[in-house]
C-alpha positions as CSV (number, residue, x, y, z in Angstrom):
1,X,202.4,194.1,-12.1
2,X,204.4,197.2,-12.8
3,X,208.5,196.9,-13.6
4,X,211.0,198.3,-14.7
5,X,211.2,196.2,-18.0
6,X,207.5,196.5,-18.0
7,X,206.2,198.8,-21.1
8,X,203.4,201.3,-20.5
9,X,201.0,201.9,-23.7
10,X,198.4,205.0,-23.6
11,X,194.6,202.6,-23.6
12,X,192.3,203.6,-26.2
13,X,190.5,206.2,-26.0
14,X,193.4,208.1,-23.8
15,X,195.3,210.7,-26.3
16,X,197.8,213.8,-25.7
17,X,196.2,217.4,-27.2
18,X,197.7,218.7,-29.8
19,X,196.8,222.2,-28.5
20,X,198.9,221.5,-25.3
21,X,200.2,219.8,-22.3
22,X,196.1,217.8,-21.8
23,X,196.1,214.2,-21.7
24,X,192.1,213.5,-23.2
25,X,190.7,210.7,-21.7
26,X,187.1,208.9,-21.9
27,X,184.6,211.9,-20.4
28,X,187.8,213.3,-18.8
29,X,190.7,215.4,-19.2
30,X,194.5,215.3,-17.1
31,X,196.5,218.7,-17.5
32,X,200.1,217.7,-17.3
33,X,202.6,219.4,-15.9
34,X,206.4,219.7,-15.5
35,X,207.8,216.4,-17.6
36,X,204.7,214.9,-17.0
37,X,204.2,215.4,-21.3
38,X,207.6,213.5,-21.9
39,X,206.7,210.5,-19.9
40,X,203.0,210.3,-21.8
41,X,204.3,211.0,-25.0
42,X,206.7,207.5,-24.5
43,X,204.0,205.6,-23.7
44,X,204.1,203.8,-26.9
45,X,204.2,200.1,-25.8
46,X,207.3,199.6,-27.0
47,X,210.0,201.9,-24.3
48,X,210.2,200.2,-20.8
49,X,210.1,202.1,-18.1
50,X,213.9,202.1,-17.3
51,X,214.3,203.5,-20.9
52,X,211.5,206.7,-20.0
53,X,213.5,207.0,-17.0
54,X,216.8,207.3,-18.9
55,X,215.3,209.6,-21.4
56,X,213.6,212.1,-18.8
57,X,217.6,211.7,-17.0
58,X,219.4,212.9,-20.7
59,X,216.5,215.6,-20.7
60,X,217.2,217.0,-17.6
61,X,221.2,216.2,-16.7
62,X,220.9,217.6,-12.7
63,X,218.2,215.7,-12.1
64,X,219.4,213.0,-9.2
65,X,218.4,209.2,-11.2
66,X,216.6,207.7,-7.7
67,X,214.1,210.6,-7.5
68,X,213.3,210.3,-11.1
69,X,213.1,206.7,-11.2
70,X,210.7,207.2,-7.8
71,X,208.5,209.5,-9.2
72,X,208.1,208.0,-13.0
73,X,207.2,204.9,-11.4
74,X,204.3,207.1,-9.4
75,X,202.8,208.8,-11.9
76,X,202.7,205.8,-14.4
77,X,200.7,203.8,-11.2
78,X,198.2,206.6,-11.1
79,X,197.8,206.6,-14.7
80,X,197.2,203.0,-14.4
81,X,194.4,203.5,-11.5
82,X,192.6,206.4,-13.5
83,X,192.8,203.5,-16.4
84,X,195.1,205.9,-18.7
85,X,198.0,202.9,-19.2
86,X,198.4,199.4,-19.2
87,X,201.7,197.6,-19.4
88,X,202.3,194.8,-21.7
C-alpha cells in the first residue's frame, strides 16, 4: 500500500533514456512529460514520497503543495499498475 513515507524504486528492467524525457520499460516505452522526469529520476528507493513532493514544490515555488501532493501520488499509482515502481 502506497504512503507518503512509502519509498518508490524504478523495478528492474524499467530505466530513464539518456537521449531524453523516455522511461524504457520491458517491450515498452513511457514518454514523460512536464515534471514527470523529476519524479522518475527520485525513484531511488531511498526518497519517500513526501520528500519527491517537497522537491518537485522547491522546483517549482507557485506550484499550490495539495495539487502536487494529488498528482505525484497519481502518477506514481499508474506507474505501479503498468509495473514501473514498487514501494519498499
Amino acid at each position: 500500500m502506497m504512503n507518503p513515507e512509502s519509498r518508490p524504486q524504478l523495478k528492474p528492467g524499467c530505466r530513464l533514456s539518456p537521449a531524453g524525457d523516455i522511461l524504457l520499460i520491458p517491450e515498452s516505452v513511457l514518454r514523460l512529460q512536464g515534471p514527470a522526469r523529476l519524479i522518475v529520476e527520485a525513484c531511488d528507493g531511498t526518497k519517500t514520497i513526501s520528500q519527491i513532493v517537497s522537491h518537485l514544490l522547491q522546483s517549482f515555488p507557485g506550484a499550490e503543495p495539495a495539487k502536487v501532493s494529488q498528482e505525484t501520488t497519481s502518477f506514481l499509482s499508474q506507474l505501479a499498475e503498468k509495473g514501473v515502481v514498487q514501494f519498499l
